[in-house]
C-alpha positions in Angstrom: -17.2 8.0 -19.5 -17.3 11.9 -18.6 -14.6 13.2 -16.6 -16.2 13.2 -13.4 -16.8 10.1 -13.2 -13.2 9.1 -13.7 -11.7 8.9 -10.3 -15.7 7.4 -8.9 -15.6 4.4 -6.9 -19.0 4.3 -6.3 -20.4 0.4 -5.7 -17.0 -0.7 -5.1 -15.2 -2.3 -2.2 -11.9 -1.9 -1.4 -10.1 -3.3 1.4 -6.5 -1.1 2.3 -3.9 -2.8 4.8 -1.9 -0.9 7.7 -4.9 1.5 7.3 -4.8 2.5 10.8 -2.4 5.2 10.6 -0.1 7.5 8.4 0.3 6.4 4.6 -3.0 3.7 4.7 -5.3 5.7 7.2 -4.9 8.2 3.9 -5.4 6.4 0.8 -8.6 4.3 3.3 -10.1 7.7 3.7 -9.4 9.3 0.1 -10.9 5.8 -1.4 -14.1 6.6 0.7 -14.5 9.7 -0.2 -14.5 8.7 -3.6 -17.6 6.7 -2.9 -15.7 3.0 -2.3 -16.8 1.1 1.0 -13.6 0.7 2.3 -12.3 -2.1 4.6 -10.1 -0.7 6.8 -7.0 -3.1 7.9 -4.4 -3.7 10.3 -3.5 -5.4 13.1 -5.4 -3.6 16.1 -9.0 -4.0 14.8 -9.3 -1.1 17.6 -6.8 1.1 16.0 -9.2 0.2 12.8 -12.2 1.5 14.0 -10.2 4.8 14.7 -10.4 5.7 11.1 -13.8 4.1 10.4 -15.1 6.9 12.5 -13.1 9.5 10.7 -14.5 7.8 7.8 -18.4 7.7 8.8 -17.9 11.0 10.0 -16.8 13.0 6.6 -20.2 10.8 5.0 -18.3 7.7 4.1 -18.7 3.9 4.1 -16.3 1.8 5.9 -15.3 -0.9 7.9 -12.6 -2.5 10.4 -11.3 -6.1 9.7 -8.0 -6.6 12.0 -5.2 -8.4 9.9 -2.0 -9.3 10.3 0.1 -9.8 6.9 2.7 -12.0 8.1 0.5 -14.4 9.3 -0.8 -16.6 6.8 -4.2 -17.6 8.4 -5.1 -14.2 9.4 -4.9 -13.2 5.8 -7.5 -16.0 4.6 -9.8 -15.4 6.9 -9.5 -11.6 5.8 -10.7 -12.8 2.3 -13.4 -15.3 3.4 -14.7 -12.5 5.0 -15.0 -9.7 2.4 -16.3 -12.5 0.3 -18.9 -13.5 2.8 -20.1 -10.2 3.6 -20.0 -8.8 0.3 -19.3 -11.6 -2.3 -16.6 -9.4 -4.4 -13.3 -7.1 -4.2 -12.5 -4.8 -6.6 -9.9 -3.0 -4.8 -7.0 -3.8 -3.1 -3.9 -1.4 -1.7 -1.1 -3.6 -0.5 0.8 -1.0 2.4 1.2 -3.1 5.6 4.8 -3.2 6.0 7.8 -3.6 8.1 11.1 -2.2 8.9 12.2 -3.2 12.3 16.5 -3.6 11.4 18.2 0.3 11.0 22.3 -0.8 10.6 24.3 -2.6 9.0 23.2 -4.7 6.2 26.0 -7.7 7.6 24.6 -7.5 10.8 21.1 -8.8 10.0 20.0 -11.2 12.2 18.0 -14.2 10.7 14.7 -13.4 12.4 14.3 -10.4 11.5 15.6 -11.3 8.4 12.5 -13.4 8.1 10.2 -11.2 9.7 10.8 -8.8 7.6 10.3 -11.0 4.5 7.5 -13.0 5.9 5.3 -9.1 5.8 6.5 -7.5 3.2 7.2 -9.9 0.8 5.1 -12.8 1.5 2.5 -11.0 3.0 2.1 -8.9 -0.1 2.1 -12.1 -2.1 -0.7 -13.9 -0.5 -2.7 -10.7 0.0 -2.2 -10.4 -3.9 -3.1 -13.7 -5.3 -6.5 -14.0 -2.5 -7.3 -10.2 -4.1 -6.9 -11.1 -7.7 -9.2 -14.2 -7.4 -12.0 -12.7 -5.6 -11.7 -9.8 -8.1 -11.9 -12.1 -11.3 -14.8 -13.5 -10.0 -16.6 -10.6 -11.0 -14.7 -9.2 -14.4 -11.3 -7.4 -12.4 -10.1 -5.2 -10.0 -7.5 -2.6 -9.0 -4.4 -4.1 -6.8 -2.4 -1.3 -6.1 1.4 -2.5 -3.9 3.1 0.5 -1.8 6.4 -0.4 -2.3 9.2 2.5 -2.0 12.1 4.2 -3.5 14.2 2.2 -1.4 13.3 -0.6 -4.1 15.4 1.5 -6.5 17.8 2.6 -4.1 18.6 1.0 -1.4 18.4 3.3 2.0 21.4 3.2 4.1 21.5 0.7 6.5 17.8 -0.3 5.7 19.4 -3.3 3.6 16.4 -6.3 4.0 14.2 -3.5 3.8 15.2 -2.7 0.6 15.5 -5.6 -0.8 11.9 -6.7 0.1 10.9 -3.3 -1.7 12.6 -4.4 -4.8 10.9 -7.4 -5.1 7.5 -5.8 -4.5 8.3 -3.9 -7.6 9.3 -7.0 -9.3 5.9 -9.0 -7.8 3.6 -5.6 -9.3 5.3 -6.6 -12.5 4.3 -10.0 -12.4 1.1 -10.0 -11.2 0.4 -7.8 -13.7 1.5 -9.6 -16.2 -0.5 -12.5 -15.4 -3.6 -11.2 -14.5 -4.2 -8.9 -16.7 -6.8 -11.5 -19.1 -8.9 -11.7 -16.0 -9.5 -8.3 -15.8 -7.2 -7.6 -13.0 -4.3 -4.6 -13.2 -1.3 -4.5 -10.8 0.7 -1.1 -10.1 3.3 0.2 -7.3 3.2 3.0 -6.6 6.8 4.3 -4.2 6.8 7.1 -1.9 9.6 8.6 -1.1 10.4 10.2 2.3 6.8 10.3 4.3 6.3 12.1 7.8 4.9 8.8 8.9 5.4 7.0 12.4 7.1 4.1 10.1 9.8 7.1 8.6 10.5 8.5 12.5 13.9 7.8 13.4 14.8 9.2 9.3 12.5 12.7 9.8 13.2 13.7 13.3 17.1 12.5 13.5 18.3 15.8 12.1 21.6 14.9 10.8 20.1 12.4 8.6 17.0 14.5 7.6 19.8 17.2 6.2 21.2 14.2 4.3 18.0 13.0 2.8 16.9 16.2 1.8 20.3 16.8 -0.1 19.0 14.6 -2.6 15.0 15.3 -2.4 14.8 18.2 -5.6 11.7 19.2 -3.8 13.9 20.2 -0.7 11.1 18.9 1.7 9.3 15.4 3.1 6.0 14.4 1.9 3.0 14.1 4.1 0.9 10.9 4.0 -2.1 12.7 2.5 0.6 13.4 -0.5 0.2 9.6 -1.6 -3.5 9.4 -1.5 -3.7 10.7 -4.8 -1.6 8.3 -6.6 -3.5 4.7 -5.0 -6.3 6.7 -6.0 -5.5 7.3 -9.4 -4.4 3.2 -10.0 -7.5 2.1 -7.9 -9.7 4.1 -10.6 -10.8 4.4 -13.9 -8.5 7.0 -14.8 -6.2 4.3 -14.9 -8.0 1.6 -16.8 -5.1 1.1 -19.4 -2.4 0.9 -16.8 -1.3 -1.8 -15.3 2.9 -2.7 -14.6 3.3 0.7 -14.0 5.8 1.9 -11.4 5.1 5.6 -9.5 7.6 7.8 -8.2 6.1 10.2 -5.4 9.2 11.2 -4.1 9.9 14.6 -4.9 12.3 14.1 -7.5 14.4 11.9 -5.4 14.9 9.2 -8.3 15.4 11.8 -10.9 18.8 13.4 -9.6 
């Protein structure tokens, strides 16, 4: 294969979730530009279409296809629909997520406990094993999990949240693991500190942005365009002997 046709998506489909905005909007519209028709997803199929445009616009393929991770339902009727419309997957980014509890780690209250498991954990499960069949199907695929460095060290008073980004780690593992004789690789991939919507209340709340960036070697946060790369990288053929593989973008953070 030469070169330039490492990171060439070309003929593919790839379906990204919580593509509607920040981290997922990016890696949707870096996939497409890489020739992939990309299924945009989230919850607001109107919020969807948002970044279709942006997509069509630069001379990209995509589409919207509203879905909710934490409900199981929605996410089969996701995959009966990229199979019905296009009989195969070959890439899948896992980003939909949740952090809606910011204290203490004893003061979790069951539902959002839950909640919080049900998307991130769950969600990220069912998405995966749906993805993987569909892409053995046709001789493998690309699943690619967002996870975080939370997963490695757990961000204060983001306790569930952590946890459920450890186990998305663990879950790459697996999956790739067990998929890999059908053809199908697995990889996280964890961001560190991202000027996204999601990261808000950590970037804007000074006091706690001086904190972070004590321990960011880079001395700055990331933008969401500064993850693209990476999903790319594991969603192409550049990376077609890695699979289990765990990505720090995080500007050093998990190196001090």
């Amino acid at each position: 294969m030469a070169a330039s046709d490492l990171f060439d998506l070309s003929g593919k489909i790839a379906v990204v979730t919580g593509a509607s905005r920040g981290i997922g909007a990016e890696i949707a519209k870096l996939l497409a530009a890489h020739g992939a028709h990309t299924i945009v997803s989230s919850r607001k199929q109107a919020d969807c279409q948002t970044v279709v445009d942006e997509i069509a616009a630069a001379g990209g393929s995509a589409e919207a296809l509203a879905c909710h991770i934490g409900e199981m339902e929605q996410i089969a009727a996701l995959f009966a629909a990229i199979e019905r419309q296009h009989g195969r997957l070959d890439v899948l980014v896992n980003n939909a997520a949740i952090n809606p509890y910011f204290g203490s780690i004893l003061d979790t209250d069951p539902a959002i406990f839950q909640k919080t498991v049900d998307v991130n954990i769950r969600g990220y499960f069912y998405m995966s094993t749906h993805g993987a069949r569909l892409m053995a199907k046709h001789g493998g695929g690309s699943i690619v999990n967002v996870a975080s460095v939370n997963g490695v060290v757990p961000g204060h008073f983001q306790g569930i949240y952590s946890i459920t980004k450890a186990a998305v780690i663990s879950m790459s593992k697996a999956f790739a693991v067990e998929c890999a004789e059908s053809g199908v690789r697995c990889n996280a991939l964890l961001p560190g500190l991202t000027d996204t919507k999601f990261a808000s209340v950590l970037v804007h709340t000074p006091a706690i942005l001086k904190q972070a960036m004590a321990h960011v070697p880079m001395r700055r946060v990331a933008q969401p365009s500064e993850m693209a790369g990476a999903a790319l990288y594991f969603a192409s053929a550049a990376s077609s002997y890695t699979t289990g593989a765990v990505l720090n973008v995080d500007g050093g953070y998990l190196s001090v």
